[in-house]
Each structure stands twice: as C-alpha cells, then as structure tokens.
C-alpha positions as CSV (number, residue, x, y, z in Angstrom):
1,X,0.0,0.0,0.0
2,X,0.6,3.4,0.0
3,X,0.2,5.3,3.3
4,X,-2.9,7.4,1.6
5,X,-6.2,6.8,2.4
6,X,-7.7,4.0,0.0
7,X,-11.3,4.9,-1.4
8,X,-14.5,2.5,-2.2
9,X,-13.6,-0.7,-3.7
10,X,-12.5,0.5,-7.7
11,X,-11.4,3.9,-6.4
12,X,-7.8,3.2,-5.3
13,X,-4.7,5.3,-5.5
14,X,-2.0,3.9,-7.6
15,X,2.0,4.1,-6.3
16,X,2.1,6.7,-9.2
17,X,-1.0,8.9,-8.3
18,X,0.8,8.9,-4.2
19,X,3.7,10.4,-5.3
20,X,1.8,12.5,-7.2
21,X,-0.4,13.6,-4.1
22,X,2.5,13.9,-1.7
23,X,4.6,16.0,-3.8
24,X,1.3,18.3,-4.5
25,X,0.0,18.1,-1.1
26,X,2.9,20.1,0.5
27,X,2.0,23.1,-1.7
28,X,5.4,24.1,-2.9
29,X,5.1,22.8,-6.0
30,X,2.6,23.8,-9.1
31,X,1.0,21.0,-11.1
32,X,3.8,21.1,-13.8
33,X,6.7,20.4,-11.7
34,X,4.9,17.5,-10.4
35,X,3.7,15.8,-13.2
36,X,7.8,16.2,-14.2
37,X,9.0,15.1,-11.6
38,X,6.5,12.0,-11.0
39,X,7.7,11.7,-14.3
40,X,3.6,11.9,-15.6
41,X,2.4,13.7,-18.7
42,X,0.6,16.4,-17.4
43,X,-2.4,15.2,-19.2
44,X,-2.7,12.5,-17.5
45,X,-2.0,14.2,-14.3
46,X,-5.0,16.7,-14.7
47,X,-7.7,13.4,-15.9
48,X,-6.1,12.3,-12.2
49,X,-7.1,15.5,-10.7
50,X,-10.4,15.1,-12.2
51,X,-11.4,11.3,-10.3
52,X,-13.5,11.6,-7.1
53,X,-10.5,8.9,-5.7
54,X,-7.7,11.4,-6.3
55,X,-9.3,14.8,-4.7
56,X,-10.2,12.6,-1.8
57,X,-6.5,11.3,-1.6
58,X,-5.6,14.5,-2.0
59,X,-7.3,16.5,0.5
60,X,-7.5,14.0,3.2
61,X,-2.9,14.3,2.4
62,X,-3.4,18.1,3.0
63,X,-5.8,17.4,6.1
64,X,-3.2,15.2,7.3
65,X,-0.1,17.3,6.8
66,X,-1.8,20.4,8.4
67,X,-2.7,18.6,11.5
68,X,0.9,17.3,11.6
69,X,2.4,20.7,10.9
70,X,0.2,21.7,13.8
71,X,1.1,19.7,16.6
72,X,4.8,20.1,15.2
73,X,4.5,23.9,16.0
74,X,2.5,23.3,19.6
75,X,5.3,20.9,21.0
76,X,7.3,23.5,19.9
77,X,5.7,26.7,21.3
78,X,5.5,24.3,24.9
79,X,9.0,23.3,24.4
80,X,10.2,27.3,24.0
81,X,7.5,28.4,26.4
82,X,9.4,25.7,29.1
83,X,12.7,27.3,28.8
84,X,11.4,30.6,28.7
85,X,9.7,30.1,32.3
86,X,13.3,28.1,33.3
87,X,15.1,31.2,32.6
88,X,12.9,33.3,34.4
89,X,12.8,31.1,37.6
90,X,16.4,30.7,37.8
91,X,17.4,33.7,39.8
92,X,21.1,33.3,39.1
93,X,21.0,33.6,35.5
94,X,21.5,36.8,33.3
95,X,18.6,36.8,31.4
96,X,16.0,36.4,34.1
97,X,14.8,39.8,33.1
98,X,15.0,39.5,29.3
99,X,13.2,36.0,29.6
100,X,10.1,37.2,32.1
101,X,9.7,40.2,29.8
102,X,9.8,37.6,26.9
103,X,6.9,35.8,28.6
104,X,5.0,38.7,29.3
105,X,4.7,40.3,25.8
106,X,3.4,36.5,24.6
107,X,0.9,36.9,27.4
108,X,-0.2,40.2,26.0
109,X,0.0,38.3,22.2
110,X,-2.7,35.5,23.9
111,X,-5.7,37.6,24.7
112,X,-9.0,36.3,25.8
113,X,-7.4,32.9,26.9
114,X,-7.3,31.9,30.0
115,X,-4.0,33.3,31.3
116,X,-3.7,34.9,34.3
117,X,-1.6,37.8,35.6
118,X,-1.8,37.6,39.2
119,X,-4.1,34.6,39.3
120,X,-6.9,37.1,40.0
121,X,-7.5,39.2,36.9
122,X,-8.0,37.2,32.9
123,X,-5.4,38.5,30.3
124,X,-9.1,39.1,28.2
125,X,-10.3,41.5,31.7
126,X,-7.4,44.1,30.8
127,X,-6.6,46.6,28.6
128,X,-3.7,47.3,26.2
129,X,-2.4,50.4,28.9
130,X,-3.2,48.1,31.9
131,X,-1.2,45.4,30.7
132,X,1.5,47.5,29.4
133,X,1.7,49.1,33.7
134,X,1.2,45.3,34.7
135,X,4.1,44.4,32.6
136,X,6.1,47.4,33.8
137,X,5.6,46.6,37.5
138,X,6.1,42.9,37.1
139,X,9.6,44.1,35.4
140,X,10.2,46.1,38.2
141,X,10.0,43.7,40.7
142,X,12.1,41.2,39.2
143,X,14.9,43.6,38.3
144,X,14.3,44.6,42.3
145,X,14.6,41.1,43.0
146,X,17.4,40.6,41.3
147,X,19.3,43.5,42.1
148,X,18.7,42.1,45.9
149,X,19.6,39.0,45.9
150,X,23.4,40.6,44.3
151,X,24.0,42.5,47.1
C-alpha cells in the first residue's frame, strides 16, 4: 500500500497517483513540476485531478499534513514556552529579566485565553495600557529582586 487513504472498492490510488499527491499536497510545487517530476504527462496528471479517488486522496494528504504541521508547532511553542519560564525562575541567570519580559509580551499576544496575571485578573479583563503598567511593575519587581539578591 501506500500510506494514503484508500477509497471504495474501484477507487484506489496507484503508487504513481501517491507520489503525485505527496509531492502536490505540501503546496510548494505547481502541477507542472509534479507531473515532471512523478515523471507523468501532465495530461494525465490533470484526468487524475479530475477522479472523485484522487481529490479525496488529495485532500485528506493536506488534512493530514496540516494537523501534523500543527502539533509540530504546539510541542514547539511548549517546548520554547518551558525554557522561557526556566530562565525566568532561575534567579542566578542573566537573562532572568529578558526572559520574564519575553513571557510577558506572549501573554499580551494571547488575549482572551485563560491566562492569568496575578491569578486574579483574565489577560481578556485588561486593557492594552493596563497590561503594558502590569508588565512594567512585574519588570520592576524582578529587576528589584534581582538586584537584591546581588548585594
């Protein structure tokens, strides 16, 4: 088999038509360049095009990709978000600062979730000028923190 979706008995994807599907299904590449390099006349690639079987294949490939793309850039964001909050809690390192202002501009870019500030007031409850003095104080207290726990 292969790997794409298989349709109603009759309405199969050949090895040839895959190819064709994964190479298309990235969206990098226009028709033309895949037909060459699937090494298909590009007649024969748009009658393809024009089966039920192959836009199935086709979209459910491009369903597939974006959901993997997707949870690619999540584990990501969590992965970044992790050592952002690392840096910040570590209260010997020189970014500290640099990495709690980091997280609190993306908590300013996440409006109307969830987040909290101060475990009291929702990111979605403030304003753009109260979360700029939020983020101003919070900054404050860290570099007073910091400068502290130097002496």
């Amino acid at each position: 088999m292969n790997g794409l979706p298989q349709n109603a008995p009759g309405r199969t994807i050949t090895e040839r038509q895959a190819e064709a599907i994964r190479l298309r299904a990235h969206r990098l590449l226009d028709w033309s360049v895949v037909a060459r390099i699937a090494k298909v006349d590009r007649g024969t690639l748009y009658r393809w095009r024009q089966t039920p079987a192959f836009q199935e294949a086709l979209s459910a490939e491009m369903v597939r990709l974006d959901e993997e793309s997707r949870e690619k850039r999540t584990a990501a964001e969590r992965v970044a978000w992790d050592a952002l909050v690392d840096v910040a809690g570590d209260q010997h390192h020189k970014d500290r600062v640099k990495a709690a202002d980091s997280i609190l501009d993306r908590i300013g870019q996440v409006r109307g979730s969830s987040v909290t500030i101060d475990g009291t007031v929702g990111v979605a409850a403030l304003s753009p000028a109260e979360l700029a003095e939020r983020r101003q104080a919070a900054l404050e207290r860290l570099t007073l923190a910091i400068e502290t726990r130097e002496e």
